[in-house]
Jmol script that loads the backbone (N, CA, C; Angstrom):
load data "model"
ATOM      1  N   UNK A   1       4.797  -7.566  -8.823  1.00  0.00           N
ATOM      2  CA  UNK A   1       3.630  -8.405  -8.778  1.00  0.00           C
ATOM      3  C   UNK A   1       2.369  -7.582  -9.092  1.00  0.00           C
ATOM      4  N   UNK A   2       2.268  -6.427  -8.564  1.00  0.00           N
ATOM      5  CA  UNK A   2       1.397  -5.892  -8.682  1.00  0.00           C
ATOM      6  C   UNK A   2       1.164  -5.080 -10.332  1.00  0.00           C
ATOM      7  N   UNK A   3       2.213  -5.070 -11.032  1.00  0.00           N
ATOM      8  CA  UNK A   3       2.219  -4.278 -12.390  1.00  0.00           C
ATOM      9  C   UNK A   3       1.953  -5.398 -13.409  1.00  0.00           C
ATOM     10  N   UNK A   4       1.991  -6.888 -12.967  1.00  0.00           N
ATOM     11  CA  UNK A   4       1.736  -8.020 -13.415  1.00  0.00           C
ATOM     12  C   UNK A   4       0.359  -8.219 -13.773  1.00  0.00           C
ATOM     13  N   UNK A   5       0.043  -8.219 -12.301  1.00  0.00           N
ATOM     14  CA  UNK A   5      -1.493  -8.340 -11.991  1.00  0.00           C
ATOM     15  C   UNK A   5      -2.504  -7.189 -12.987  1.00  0.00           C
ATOM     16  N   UNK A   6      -2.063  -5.802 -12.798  1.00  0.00           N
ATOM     17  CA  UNK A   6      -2.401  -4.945 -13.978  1.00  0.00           C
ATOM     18  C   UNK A   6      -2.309  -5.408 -15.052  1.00  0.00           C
ATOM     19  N   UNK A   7      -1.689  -5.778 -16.118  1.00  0.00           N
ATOM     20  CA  UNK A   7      -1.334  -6.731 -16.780  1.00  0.00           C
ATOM     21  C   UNK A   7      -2.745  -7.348 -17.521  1.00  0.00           C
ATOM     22  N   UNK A   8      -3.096  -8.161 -16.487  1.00  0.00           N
ATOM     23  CA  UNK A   8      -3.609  -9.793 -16.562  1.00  0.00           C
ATOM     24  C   UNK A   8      -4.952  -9.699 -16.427  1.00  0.00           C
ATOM     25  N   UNK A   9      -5.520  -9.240 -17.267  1.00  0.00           N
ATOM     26  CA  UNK A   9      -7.182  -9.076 -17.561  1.00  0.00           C
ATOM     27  C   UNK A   9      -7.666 -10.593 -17.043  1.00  0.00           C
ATOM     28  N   UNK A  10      -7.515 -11.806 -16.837  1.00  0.00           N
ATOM     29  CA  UNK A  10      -8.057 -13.173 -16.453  1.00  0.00           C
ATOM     30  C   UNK A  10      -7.648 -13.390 -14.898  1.00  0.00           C
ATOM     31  N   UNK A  11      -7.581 -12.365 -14.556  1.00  0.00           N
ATOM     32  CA  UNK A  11      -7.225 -12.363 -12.949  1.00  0.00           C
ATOM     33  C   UNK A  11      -7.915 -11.066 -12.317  1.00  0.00           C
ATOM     34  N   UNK A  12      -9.364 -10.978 -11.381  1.00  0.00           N
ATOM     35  CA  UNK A  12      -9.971  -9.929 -11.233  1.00  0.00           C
ATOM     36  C   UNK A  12      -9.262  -9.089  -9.588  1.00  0.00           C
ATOM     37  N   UNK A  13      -8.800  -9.855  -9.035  1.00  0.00           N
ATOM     38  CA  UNK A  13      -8.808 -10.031  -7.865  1.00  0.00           C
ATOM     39  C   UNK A  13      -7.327 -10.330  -7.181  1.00  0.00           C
ATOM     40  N   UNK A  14      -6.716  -9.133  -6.917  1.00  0.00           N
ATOM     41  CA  UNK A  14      -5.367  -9.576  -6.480  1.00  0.00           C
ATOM     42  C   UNK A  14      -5.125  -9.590  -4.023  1.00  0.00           C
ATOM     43  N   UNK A  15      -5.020  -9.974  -3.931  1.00  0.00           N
ATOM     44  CA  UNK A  15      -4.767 -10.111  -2.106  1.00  0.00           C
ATOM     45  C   UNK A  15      -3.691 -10.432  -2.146  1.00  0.00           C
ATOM     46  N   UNK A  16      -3.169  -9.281  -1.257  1.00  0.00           N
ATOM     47  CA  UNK A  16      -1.690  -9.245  -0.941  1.00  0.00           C
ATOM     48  C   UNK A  16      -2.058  -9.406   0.886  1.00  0.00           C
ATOM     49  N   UNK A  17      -1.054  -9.986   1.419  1.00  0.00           N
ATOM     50  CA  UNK A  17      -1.450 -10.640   2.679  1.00  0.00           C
ATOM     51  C   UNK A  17      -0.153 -10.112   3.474  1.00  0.00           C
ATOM     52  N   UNK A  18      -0.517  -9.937   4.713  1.00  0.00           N
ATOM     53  CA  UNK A  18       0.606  -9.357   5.167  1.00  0.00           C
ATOM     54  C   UNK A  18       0.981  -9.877   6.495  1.00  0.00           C
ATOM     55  N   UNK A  19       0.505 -11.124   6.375  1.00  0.00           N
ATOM     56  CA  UNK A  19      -0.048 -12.033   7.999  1.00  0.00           C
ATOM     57  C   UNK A  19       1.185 -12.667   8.169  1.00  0.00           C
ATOM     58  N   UNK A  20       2.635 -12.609   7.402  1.00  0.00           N
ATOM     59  CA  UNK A  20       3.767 -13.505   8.163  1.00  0.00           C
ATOM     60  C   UNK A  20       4.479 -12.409   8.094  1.00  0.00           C
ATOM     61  N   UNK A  21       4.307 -11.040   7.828  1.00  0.00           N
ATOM     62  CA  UNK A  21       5.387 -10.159   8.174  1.00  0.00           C
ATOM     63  C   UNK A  21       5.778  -9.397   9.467  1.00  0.00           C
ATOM     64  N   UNK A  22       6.605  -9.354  10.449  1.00  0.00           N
ATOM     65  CA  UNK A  22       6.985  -9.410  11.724  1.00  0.00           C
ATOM     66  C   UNK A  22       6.545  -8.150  11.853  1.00  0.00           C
ATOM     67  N   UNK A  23       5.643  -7.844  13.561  1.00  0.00           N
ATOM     68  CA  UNK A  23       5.355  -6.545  13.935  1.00  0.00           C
ATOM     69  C   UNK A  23       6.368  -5.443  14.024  1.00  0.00           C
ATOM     70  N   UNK A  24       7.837  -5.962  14.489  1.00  0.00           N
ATOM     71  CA  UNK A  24       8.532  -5.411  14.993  1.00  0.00           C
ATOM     72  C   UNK A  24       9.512  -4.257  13.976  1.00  0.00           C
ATOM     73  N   UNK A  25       9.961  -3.546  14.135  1.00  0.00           N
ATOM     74  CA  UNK A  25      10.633  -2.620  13.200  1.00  0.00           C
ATOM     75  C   UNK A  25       9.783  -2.209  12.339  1.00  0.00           C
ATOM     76  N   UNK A  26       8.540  -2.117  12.571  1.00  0.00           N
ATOM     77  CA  UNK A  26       7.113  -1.179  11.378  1.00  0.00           C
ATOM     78  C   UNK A  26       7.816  -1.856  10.229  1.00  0.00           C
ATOM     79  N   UNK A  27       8.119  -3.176  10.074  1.00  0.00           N
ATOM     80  CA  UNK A  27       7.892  -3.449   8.819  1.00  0.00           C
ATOM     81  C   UNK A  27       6.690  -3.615   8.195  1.00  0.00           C
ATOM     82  N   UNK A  28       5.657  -4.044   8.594  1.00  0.00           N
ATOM     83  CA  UNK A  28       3.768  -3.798   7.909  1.00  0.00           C
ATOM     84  C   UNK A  28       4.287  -2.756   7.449  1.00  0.00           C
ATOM     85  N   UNK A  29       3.531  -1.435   8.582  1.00  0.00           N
ATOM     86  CA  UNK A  29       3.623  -0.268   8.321  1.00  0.00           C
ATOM     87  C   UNK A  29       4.433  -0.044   6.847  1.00  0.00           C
ATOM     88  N   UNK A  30       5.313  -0.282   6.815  1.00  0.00           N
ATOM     89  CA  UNK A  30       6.680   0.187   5.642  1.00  0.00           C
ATOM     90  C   UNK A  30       6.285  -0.778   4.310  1.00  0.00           C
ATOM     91  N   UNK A  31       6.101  -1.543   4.431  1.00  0.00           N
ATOM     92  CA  UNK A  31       5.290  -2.165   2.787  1.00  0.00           C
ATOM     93  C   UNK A  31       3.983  -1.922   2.863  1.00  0.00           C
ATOM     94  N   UNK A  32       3.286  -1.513   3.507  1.00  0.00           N
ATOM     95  CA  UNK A  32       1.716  -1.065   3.479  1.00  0.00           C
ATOM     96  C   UNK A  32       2.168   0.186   2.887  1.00  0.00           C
ATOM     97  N   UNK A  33       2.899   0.560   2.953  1.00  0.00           N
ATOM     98  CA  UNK A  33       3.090   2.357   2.622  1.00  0.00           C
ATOM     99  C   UNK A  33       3.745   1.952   1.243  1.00  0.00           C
ATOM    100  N   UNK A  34       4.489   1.585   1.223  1.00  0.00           N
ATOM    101  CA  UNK A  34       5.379   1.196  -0.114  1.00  0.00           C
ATOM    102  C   UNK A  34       3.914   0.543  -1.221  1.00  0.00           C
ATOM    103  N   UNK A  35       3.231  -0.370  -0.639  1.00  0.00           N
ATOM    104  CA  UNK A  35       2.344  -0.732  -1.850  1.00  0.00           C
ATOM    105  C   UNK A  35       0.763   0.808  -1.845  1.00  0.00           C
ATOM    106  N   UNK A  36       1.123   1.420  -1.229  1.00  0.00           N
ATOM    107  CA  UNK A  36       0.143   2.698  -0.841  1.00  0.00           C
ATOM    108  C   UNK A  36       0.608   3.620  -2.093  1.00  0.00           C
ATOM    109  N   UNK A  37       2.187   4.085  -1.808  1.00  0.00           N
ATOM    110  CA  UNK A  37       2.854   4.562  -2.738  1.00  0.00           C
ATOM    111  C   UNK A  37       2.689   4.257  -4.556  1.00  0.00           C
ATOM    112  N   UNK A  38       3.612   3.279  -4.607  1.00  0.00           N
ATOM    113  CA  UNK A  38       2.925   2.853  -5.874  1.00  0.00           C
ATOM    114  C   UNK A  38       1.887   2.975  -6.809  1.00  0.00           C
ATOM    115  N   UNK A  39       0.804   2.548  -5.843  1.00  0.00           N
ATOM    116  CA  UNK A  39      -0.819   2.316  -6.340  1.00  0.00           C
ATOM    117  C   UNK A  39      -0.881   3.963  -6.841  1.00  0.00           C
ATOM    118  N   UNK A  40      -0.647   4.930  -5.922  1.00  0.00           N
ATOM    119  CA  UNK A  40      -0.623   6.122  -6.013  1.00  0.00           C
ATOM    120  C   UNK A  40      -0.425   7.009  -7.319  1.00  0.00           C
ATOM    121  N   UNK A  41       1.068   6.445  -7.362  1.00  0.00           N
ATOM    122  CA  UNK A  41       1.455   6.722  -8.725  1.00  0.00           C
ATOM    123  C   UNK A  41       1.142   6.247  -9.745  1.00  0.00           C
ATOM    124  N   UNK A  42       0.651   4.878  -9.913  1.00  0.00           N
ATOM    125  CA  UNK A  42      -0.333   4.304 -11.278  1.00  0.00           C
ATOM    126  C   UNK A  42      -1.676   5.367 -11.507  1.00  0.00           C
ATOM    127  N   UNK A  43      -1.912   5.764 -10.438  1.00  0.00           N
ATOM    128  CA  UNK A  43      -3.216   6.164 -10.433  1.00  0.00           C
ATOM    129  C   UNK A  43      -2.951   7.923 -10.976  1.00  0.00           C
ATOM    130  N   UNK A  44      -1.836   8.316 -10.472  1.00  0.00           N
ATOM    131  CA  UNK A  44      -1.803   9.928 -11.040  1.00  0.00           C
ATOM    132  C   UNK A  44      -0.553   9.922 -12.212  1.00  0.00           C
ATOM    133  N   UNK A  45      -0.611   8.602 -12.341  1.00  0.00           N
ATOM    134  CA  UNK A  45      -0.427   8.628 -14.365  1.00  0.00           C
ATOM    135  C   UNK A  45      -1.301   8.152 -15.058  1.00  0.00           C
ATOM    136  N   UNK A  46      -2.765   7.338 -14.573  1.00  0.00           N
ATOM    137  CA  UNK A  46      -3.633   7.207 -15.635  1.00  0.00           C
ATOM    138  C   UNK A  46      -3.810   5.868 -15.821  1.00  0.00           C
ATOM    139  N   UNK A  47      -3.246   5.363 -15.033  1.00  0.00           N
ATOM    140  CA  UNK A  47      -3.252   3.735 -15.639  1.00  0.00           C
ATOM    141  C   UNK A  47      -4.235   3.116 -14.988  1.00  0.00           C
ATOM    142  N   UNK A  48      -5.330   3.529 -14.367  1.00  0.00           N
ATOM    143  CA  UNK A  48      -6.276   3.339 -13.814  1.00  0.00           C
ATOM    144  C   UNK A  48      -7.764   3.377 -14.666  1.00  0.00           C
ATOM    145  N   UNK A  49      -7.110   4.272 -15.745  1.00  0.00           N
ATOM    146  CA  UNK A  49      -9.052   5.016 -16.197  1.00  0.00           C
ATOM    147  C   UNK A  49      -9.390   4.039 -17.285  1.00  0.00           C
ATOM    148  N   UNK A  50      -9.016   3.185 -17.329  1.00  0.00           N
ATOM    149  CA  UNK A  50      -9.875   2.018 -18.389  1.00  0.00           C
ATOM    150  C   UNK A  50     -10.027   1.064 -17.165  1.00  0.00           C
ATOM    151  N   UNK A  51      -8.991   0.802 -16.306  1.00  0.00           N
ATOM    152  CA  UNK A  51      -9.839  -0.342 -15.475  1.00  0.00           C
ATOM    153  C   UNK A  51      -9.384   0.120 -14.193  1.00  0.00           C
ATOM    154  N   UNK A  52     -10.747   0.560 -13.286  1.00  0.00           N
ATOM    155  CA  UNK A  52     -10.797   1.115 -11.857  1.00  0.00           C
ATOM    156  C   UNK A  52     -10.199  -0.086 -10.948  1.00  0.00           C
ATOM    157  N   UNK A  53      -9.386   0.694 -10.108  1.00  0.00           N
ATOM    158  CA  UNK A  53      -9.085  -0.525  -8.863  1.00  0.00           C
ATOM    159  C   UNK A  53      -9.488   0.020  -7.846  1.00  0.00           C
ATOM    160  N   UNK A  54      -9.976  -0.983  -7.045  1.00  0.00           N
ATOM    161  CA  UNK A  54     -10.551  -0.950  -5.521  1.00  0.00           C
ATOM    162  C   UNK A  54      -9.429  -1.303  -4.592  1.00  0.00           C
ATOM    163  N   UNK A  55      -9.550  -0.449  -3.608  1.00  0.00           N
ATOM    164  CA  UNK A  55      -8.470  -1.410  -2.270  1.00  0.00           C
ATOM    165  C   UNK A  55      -8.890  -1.561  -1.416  1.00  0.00           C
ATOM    166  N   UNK A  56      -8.868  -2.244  -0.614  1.00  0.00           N
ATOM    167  CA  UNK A  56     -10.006  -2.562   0.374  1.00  0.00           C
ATOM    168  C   UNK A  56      -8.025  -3.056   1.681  1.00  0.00           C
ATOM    169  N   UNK A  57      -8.346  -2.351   2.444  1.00  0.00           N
ATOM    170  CA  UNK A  57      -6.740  -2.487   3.703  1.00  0.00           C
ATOM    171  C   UNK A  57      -8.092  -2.781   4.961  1.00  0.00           C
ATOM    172  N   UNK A  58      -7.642  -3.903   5.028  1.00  0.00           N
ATOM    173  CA  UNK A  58      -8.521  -4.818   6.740  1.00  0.00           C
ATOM    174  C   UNK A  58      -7.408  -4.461   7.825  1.00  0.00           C
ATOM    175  N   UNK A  59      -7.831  -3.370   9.234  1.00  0.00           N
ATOM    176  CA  UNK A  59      -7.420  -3.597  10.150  1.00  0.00           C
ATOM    177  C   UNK A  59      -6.413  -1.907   9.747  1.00  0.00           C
ATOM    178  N   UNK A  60      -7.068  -0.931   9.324  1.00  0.00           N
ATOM    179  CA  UNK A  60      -6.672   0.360   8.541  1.00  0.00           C
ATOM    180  C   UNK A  60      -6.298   1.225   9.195  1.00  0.00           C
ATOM    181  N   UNK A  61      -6.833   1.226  10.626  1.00  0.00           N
ATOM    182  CA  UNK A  61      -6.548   1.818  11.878  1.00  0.00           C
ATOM    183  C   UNK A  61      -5.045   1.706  12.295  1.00  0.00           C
ATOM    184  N   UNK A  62      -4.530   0.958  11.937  1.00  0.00           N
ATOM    185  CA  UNK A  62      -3.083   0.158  12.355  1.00  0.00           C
ATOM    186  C   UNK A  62      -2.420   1.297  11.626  1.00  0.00           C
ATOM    187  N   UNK A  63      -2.579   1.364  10.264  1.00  0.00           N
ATOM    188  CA  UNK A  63      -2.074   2.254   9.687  1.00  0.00           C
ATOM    189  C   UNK A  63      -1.597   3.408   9.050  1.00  0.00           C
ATOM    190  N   UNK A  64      -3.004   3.958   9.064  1.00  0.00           N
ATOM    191  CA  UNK A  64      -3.514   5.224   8.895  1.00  0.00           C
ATOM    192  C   UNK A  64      -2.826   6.367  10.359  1.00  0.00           C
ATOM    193  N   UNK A  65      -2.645   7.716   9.422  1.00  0.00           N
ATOM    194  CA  UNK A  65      -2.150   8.379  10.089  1.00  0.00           C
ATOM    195  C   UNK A  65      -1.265   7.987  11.541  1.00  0.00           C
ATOM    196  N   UNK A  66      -0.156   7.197  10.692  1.00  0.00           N
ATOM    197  CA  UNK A  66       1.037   6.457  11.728  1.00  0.00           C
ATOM    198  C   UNK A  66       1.872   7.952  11.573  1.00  0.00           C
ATOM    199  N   UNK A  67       2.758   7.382  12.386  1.00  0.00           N
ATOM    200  CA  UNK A  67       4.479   7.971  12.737  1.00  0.00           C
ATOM    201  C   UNK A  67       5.457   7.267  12.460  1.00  0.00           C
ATOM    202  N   UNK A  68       6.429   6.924  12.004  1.00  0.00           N
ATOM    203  CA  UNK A  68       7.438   5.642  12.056  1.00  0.00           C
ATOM    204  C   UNK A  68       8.888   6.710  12.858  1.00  0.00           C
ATOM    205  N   UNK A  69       9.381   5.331  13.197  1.00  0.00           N
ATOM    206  CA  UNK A  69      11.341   5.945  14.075  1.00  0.00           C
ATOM    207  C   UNK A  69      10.986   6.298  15.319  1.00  0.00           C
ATOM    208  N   UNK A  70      11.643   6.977  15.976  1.00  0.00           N
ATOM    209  CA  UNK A  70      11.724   7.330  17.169  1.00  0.00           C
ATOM    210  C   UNK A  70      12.073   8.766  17.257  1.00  0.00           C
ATOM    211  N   UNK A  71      12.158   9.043  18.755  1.00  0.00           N
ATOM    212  CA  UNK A  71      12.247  10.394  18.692  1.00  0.00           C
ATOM    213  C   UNK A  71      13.437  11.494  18.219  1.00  0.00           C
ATOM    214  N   UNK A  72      14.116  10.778  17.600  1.00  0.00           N
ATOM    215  CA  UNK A  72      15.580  11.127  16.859  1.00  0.00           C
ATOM    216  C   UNK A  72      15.088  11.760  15.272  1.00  0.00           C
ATOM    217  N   UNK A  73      14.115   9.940  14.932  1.00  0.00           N
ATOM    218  CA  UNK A  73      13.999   9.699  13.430  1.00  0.00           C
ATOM    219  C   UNK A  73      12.403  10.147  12.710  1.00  0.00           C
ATOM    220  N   UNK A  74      11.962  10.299  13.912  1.00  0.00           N
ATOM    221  CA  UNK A  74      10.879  10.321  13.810  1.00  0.00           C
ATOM    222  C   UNK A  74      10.053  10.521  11.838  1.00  0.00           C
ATOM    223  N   UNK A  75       8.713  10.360  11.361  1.00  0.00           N
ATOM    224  CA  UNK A  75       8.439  10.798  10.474  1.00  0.00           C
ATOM    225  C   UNK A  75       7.009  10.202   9.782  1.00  0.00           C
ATOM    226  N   UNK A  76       6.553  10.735   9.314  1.00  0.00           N
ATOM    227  CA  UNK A  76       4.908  10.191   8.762  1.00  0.00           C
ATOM    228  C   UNK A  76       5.080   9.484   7.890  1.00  0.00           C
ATOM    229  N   UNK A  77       3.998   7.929   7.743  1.00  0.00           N
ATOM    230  CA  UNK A  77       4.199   7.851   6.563  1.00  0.00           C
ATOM    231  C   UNK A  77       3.272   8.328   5.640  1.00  0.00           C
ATOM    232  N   UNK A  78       3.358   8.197   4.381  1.00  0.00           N
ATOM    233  CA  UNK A  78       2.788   9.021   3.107  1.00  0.00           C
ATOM    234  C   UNK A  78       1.561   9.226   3.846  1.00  0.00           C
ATOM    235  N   UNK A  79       0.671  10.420   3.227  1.00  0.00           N
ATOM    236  CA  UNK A  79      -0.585  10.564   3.501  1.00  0.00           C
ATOM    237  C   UNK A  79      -0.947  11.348   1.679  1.00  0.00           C
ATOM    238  N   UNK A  80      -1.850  11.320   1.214  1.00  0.00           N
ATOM    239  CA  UNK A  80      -2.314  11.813  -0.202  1.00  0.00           C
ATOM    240  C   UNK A  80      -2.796  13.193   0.305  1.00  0.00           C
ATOM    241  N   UNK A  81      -2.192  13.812  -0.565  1.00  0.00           N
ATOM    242  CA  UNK A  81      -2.499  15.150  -0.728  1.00  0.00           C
ATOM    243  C   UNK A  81      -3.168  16.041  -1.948  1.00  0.00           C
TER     244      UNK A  81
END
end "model"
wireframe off; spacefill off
backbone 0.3
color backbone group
């Protein structure tokens, strides 16, 4: 969806919503990171420098500098380096 949306010069504005996905098992967490990821990599191949994207993540605290698993599995998710 999102390589679509790149795509589609008549569409300025993409919102991805994350308001029916269940708290439980850090699934947010785990597609917030997964669409974190991605974006990432468009961006440190270039596919960004003709048309800048903004991200704007409401409620960032939730996610930022997490942990996911337990004390077995434990592990960060992505952070940019």
């Amino acid at each position: 969806m999102i390589d679509d949306w790149l795509a589609d010069d008549s569409h300025p504005v993409l919102r991805v919503s994350l308001r029916y996905l269940a708290f439980t098992s850090d699934i947010r967490e785990v597609v917030t990171n997964g669409i974190g990821r991605h974006l990432l990599g468009l961006a440190r191949a270039g596919r960004f420098s003709d048309r800048p994207v903004v991200v704007c993540l409401d409620e960032a605290h939730q996610f930022l500098n997490r942990w996911l698993g337990d004390e077995f599995t434990r592990y960060p998710l992505a952070r940019s380096t």
